[in-house]
C-alpha positions as YAML, in Angstrom:
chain: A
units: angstrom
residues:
- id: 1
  name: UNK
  ca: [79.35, 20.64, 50.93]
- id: 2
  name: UNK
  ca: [78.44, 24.23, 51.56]
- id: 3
  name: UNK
  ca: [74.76, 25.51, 52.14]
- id: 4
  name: UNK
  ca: [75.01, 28.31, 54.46]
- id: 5
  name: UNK
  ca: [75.08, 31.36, 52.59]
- id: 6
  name: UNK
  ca: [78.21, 33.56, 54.24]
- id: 7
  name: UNK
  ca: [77.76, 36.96, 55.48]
- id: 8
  name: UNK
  ca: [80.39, 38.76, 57.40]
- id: 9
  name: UNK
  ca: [84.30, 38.92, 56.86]
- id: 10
  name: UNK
  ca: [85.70, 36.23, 55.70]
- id: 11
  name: UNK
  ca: [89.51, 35.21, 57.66]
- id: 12
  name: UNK
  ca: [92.62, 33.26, 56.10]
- id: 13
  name: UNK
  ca: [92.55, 29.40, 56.04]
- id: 14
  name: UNK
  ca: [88.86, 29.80, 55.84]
- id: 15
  name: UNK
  ca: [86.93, 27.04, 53.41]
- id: 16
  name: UNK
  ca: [83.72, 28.68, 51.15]
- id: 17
  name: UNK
  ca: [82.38, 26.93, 48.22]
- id: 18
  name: UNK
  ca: [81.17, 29.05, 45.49]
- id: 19
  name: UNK
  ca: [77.78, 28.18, 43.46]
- id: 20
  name: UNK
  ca: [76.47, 30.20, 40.77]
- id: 21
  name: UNK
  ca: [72.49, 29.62, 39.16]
- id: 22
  name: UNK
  ca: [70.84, 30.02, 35.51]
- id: 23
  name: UNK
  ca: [67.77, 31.16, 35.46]
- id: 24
  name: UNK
  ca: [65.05, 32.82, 33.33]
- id: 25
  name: UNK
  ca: [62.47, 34.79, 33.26]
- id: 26
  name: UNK
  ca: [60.42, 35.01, 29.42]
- id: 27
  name: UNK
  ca: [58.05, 37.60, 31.32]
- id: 28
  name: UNK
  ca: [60.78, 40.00, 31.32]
- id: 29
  name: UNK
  ca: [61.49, 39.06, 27.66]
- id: 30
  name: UNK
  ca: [63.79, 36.43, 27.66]
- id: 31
  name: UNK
  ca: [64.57, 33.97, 25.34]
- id: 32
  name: UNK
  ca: [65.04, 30.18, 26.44]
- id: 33
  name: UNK
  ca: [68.26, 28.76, 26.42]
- id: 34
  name: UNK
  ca: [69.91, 25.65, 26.94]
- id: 35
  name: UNK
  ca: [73.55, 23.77, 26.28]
- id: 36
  name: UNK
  ca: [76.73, 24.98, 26.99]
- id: 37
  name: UNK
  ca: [78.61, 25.82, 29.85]
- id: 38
  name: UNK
  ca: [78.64, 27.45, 33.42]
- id: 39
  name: UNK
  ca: [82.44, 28.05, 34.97]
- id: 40
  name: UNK
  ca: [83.27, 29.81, 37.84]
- id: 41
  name: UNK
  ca: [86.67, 31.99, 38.19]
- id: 42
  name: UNK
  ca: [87.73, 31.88, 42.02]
- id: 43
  name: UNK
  ca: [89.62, 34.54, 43.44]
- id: 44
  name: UNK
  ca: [92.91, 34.86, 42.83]
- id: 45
  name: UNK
  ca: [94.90, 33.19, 39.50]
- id: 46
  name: UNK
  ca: [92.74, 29.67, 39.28]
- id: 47
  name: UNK
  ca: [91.27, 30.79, 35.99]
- id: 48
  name: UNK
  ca: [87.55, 29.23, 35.03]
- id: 49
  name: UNK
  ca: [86.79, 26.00, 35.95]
- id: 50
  name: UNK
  ca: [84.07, 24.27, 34.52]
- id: 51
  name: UNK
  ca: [80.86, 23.64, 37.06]
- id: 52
  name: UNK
  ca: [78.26, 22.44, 34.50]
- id: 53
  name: UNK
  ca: [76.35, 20.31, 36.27]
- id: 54
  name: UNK
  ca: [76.46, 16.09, 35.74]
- id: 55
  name: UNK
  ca: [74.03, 15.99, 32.28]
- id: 56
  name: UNK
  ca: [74.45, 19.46, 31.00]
- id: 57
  name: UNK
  ca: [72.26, 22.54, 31.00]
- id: 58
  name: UNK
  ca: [68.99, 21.57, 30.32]
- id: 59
  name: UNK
  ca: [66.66, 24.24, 28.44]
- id: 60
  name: UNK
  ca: [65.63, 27.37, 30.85]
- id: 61
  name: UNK
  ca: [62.18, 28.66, 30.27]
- id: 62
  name: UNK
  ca: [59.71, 29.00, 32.83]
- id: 63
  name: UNK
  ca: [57.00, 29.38, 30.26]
- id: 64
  name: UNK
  ca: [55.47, 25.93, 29.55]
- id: 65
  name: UNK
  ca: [53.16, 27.34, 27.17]
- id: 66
  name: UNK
  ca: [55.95, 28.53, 24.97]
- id: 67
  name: UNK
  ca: [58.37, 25.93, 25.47]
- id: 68
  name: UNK
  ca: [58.42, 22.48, 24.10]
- id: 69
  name: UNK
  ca: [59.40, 20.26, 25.67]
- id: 70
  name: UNK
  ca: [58.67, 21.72, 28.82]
- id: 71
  name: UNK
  ca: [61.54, 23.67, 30.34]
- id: 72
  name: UNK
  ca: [62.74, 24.24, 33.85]
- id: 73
  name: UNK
  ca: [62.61, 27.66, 35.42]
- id: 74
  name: UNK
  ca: [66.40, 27.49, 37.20]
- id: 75
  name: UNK
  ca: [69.61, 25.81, 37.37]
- id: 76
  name: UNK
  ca: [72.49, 25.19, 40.40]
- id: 77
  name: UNK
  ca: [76.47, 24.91, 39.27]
- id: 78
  name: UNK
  ca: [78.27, 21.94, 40.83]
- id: 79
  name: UNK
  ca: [79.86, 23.81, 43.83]
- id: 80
  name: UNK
  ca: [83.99, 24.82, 43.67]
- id: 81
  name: UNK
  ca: [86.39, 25.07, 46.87]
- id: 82
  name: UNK
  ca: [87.97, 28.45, 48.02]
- id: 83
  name: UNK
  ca: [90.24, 28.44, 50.58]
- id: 84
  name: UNK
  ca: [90.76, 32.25, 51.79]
- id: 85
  name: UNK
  ca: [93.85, 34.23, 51.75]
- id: 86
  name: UNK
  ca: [93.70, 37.96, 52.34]
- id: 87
  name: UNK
  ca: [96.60, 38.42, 49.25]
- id: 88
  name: UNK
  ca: [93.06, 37.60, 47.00]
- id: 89
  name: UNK
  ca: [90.86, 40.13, 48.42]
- id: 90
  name: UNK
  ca: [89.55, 43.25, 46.18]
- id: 91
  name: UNK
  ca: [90.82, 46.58, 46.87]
- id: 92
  name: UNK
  ca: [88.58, 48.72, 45.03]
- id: 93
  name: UNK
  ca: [84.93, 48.58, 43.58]
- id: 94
  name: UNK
  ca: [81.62, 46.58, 44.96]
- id: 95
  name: UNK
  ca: [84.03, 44.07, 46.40]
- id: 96
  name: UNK
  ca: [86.35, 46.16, 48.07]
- id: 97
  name: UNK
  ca: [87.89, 44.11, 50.83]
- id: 98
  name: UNK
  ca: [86.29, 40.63, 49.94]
- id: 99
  name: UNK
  ca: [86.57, 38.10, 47.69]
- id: 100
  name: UNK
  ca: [85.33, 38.01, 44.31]
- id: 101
  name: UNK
  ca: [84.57, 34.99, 42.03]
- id: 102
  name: UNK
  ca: [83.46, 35.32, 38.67]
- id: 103
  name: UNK
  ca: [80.84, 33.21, 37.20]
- id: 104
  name: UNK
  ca: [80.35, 32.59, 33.43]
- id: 105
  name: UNK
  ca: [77.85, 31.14, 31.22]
- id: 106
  name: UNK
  ca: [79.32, 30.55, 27.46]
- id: 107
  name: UNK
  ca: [77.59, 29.12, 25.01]
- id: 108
  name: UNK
  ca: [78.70, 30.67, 21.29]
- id: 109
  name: UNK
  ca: [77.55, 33.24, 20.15]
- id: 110
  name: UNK
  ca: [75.97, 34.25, 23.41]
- id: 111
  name: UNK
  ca: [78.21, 35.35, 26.19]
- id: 112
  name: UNK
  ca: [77.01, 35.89, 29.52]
- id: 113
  name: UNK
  ca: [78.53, 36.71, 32.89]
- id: 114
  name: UNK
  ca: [77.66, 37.79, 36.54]
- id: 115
  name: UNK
  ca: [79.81, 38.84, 39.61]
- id: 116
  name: UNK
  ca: [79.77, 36.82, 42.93]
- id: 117
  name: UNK
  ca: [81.31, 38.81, 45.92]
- id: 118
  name: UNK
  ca: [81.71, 37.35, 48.89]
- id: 119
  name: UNK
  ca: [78.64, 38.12, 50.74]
- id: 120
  name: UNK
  ca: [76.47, 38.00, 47.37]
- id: 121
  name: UNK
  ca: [75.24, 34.24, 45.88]
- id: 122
  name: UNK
  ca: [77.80, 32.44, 47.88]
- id: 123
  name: UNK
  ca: [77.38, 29.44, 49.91]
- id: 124
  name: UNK
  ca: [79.94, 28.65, 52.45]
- id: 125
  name: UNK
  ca: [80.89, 25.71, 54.40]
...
């Protein structure tokens, strides 16, 4: 599937996948984390679909002097399909005149969430 990141304008018809990534960083001051799930919300009216990858979400900590068991540092979605249609892109904001996914980690009580545009995180096809 996709592994070329896109830059540039995206046209109609046009095939990107969207990926999104967990990571951590406990020298910042975050807390490890693990379970739950990742979803990403594709342009236009799909609504969230689930990308957790095959086996879950491990526990995130790049620390392995805090963490037992040992953690990993970083974690890749499953990728999702887009096909392109200009009726989906933004008209306002950071994405003004692209697409915009969004991706979602939710794992209760902790809700998390990032923006993808299309130049930003996104690999293509």
């Amino acid at each position: 599937m996709g592994e070329t990141p896109i830059t540039g304008a995206k046209i109609d018809g046009e095939t990107i996948y969207y990926q999104a990534s967990l990571f951590i960083s406990t020298a910042t001051g975050q807390c490890a984390y693990e379970g739950g799930t990742l979803c990403i919300d594709r342009p236009g009216a799909s609504g969230c679909v689930d990308v957790t990858p095959v086996g879950g979400i491990p526990l995130l900590c790049d620390n392995d002097a805090v963490c037992n068991p040992d953690g990993v540092a970083a974690l890749d979605s499953l990728q999702i399909a887009y096909v392109v249609t200009h009726n989906d892109f933004d008209t306002r904001g950071l994405c003004n005149q692209q697409v915009r996914a969004v991706a979602q980690y939710l794992r209760r009580p902790q809700f998390l969430w990032t923006r993808i545009c299309g130049e930003f995180g996104v690999q293509g096809g």
